[in-house]
C-alpha positions as CSV (number, residue, x, y, z in Angstrom):
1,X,-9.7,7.5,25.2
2,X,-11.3,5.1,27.2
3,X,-9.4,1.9,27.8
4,X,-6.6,0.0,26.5
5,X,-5.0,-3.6,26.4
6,X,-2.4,-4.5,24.6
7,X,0.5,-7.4,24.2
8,X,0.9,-9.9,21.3
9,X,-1.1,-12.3,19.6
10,X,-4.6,-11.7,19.3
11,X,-4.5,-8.3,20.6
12,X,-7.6,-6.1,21.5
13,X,-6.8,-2.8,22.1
14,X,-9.8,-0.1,23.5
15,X,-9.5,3.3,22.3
16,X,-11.7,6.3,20.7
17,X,-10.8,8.4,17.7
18,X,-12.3,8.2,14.6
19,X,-9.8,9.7,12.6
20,X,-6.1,8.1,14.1
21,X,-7.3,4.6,15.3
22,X,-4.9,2.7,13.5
23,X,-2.2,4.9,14.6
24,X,-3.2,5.3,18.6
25,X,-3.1,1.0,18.6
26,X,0.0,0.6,16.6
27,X,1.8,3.3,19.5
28,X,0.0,1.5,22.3
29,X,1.6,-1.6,21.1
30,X,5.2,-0.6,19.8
31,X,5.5,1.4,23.3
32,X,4.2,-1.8,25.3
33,X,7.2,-3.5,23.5
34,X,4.6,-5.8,21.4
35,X,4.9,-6.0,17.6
36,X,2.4,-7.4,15.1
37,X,2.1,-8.2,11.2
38,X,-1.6,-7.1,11.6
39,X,-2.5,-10.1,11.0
40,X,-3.4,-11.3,14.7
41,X,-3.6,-7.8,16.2
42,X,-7.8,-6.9,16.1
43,X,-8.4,-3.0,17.2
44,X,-12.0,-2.4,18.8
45,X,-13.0,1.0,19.6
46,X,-15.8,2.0,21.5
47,X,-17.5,4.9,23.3
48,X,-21.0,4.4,25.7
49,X,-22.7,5.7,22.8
50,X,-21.6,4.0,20.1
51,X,-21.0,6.8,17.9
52,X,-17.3,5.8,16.9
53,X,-17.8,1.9,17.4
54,X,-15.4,-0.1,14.9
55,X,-13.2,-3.0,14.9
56,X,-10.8,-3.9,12.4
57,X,-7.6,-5.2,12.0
58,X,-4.0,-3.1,13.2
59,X,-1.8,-2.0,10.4
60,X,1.6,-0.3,10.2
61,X,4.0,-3.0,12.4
62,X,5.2,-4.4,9.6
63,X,9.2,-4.5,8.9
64,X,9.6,-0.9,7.6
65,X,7.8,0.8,10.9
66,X,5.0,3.2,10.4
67,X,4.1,1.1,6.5
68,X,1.9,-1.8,5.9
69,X,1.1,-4.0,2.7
70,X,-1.2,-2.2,0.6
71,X,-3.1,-6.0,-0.5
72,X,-3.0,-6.7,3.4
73,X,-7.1,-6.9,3.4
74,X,-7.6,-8.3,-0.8
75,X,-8.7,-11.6,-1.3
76,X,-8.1,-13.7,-3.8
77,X,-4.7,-11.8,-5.0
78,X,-3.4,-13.6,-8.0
79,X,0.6,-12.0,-8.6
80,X,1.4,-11.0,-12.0
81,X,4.4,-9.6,-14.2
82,X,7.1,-7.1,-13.1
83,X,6.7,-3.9,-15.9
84,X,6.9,-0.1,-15.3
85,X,5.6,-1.4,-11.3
86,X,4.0,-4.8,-10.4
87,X,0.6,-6.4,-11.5
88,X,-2.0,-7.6,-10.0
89,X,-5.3,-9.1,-10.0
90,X,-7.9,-9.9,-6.5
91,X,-11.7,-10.3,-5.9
92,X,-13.8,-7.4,-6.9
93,X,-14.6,-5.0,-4.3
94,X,-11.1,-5.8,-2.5
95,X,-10.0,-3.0,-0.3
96,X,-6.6,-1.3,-1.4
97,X,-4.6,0.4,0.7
98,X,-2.1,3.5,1.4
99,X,1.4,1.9,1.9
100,X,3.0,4.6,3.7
101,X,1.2,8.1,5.5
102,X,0.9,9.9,1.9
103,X,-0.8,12.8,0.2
104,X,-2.9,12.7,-3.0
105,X,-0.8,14.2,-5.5
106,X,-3.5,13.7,-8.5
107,X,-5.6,11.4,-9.8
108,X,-5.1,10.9,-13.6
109,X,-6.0,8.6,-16.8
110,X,-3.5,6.3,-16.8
111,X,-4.3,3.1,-18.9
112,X,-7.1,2.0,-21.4
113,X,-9.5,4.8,-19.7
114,X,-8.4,3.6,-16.3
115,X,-7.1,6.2,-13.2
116,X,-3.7,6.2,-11.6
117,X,-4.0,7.9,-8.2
118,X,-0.5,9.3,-7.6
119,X,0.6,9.8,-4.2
120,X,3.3,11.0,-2.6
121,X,5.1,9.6,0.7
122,X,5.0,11.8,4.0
123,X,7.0,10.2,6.6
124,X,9.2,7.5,7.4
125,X,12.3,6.6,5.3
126,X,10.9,7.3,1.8
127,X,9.4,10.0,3.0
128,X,9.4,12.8,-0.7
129,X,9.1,9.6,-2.9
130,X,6.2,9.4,-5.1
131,X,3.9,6.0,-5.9
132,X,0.9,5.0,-7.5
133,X,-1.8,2.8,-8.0
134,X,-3.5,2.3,-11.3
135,X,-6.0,0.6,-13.4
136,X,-8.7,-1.5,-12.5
137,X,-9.3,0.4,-9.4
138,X,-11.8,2.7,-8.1
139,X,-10.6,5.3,-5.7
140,X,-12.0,6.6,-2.6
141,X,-9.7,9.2,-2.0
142,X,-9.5,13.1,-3.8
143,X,-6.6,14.7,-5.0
144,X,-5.1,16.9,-2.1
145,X,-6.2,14.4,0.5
146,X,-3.8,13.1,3.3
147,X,-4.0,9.2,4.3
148,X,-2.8,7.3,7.3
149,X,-0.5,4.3,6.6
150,X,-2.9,1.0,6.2
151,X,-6.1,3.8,4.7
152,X,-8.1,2.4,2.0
153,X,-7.6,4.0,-1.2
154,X,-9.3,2.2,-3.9
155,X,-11.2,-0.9,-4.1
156,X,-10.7,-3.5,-7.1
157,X,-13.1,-2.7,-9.8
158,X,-15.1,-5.1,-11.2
159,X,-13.9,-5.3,-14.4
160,X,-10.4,-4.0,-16.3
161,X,-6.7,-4.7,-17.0
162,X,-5.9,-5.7,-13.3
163,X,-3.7,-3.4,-10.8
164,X,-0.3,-1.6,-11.6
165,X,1.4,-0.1,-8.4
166,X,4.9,1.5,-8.6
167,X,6.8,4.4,-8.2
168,X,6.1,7.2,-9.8
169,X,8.3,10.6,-11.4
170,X,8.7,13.0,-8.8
171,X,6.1,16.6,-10.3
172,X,6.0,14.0,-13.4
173,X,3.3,12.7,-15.2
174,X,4.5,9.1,-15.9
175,X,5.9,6.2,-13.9
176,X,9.4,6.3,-13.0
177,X,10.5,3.3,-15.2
178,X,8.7,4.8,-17.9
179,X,11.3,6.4,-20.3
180,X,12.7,3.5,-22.4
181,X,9.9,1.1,-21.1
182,X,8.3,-1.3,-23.8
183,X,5.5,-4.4,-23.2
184,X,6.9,-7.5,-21.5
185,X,9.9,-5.8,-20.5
186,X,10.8,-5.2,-16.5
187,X,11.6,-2.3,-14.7
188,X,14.7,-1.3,-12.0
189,X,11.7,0.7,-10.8
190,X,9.5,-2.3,-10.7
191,X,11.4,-4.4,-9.7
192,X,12.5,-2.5,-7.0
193,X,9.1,-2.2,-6.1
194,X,8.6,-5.9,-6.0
195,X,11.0,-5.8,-3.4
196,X,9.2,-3.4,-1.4
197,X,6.1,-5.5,-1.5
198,X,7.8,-8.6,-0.2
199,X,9.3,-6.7,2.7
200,X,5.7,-5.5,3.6
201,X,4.6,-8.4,3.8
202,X,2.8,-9.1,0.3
203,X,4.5,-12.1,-0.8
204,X,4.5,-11.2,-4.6
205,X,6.7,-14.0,-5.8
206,X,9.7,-12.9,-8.0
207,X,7.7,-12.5,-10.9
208,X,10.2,-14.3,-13.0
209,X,9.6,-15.8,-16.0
210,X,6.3,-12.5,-16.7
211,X,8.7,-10.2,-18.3
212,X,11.8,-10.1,-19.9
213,X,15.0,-8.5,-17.6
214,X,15.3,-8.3,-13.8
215,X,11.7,-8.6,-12.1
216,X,13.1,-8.3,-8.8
217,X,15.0,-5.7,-6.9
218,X,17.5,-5.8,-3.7
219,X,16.4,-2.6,-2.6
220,X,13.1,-0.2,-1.8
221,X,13.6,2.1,-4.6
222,X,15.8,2.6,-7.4
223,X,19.4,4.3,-7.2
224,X,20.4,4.2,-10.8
225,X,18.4,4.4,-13.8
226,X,14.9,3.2,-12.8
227,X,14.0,2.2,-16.8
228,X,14.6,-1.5,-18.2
């Protein structure tokens, strides 16, 4: 570590490590008593010789502490329908990010020839829950792997069915609100997960009107039956 600064607003903070960056400046600023969306908060990192030079924005100070909005660095996001999770479309090439500190549980065929990669939650308060991304995605993580909170994942492939994200079955091999799901109807589970997104930060709309039932939740994950 080499220098730091930190306080709100446009915050630069000075640090070197290339693997926890994200993580060092979120502490240096939650223990300075500063807070930030990510949005205004810039993280540079340097060394003399410029081997672990970066600068990008700060992550995981959002309203669940340690998370972030996974669409926090997509452009061009276009909200769609509540279903078995939440849809989505964005620019191609749009980073996608890890919501939460997870591990790669698997990386399957999900939709139409499309991958889900599954994760499952490490720490914080839905820390054992399992969630995925899927469809018009292409990942660039491996199953096994371990992410950091506000870690691209995927970026938004150039052509496809759009994004699904949601929760997924525990050492399953389907989405939660799966069992019972049909098209156009929506989810406990994703509307649940709607609800996440908003508290992170996404501003995903209610998706009312997409999908036929409840398309958004009062709570971060389901505590009854998660199907339609």
């Amino acid at each position: 570590m080499h220098q730091s600064d930190w306080g709100t607003g446009n915050t630069v903070v000075g640090l070197c490590d290339s693997q926890n960056r994200e993580n060092y400046a979120t502490q240096a600023l939650q223990a300075a008593g500063g807070s930030s969306s990510g949005a205004g908060a810039v993280f540079v990192s340097t060394q003399p010789d410029g081997s672990c030079n970066a600068s990008y924005p700060v992550t995981g100070t959002g309203p669940i502490a340690g998370y972030t909005n996974p669409f926090e660095k997509a452009t061009g996001i276009a909200w769609e329908r509540t279903d078995q999770g939440v849809d989505a479309a964005m620019n191609p090439g749009s980073p996608i990010l890890a919501l939460a500190p997870s591990k790669v549980m698997m990386i399957v065929d999900f939709y139409a020839g499309q991958p889900a990669i599954v994760m499952q939650v490490t720490a914080g308060p839905l820390a054992g829950k399992w969630w995925y991304m899927s469809e018009q995605i292409q990942p660039t993580v491996s199953q096994g792997q371990t992410v950091n909170a506000g870690q691209t994942i995927a970026t938004y492939a150039p052509a496809g069915t759009g994004i699904e994200t949601g929760w997924w079955q525990p050492n399953g091999g389907y989405a939660l609100g799966h069992p019972g799901y049909a098209d156009g109807l929506a989810t406990h589970s994703g509307a649940d997960f709607r609800y996440l997104l908003q508290q992170l930060g996404a501003n995903p709309g209610s998706g009312a009107g997409m999908s036929s039932g409840t398309t958004f939740g009062n709570t971060y994950y389901p505590t009854g039956d998660p199907g339609p």
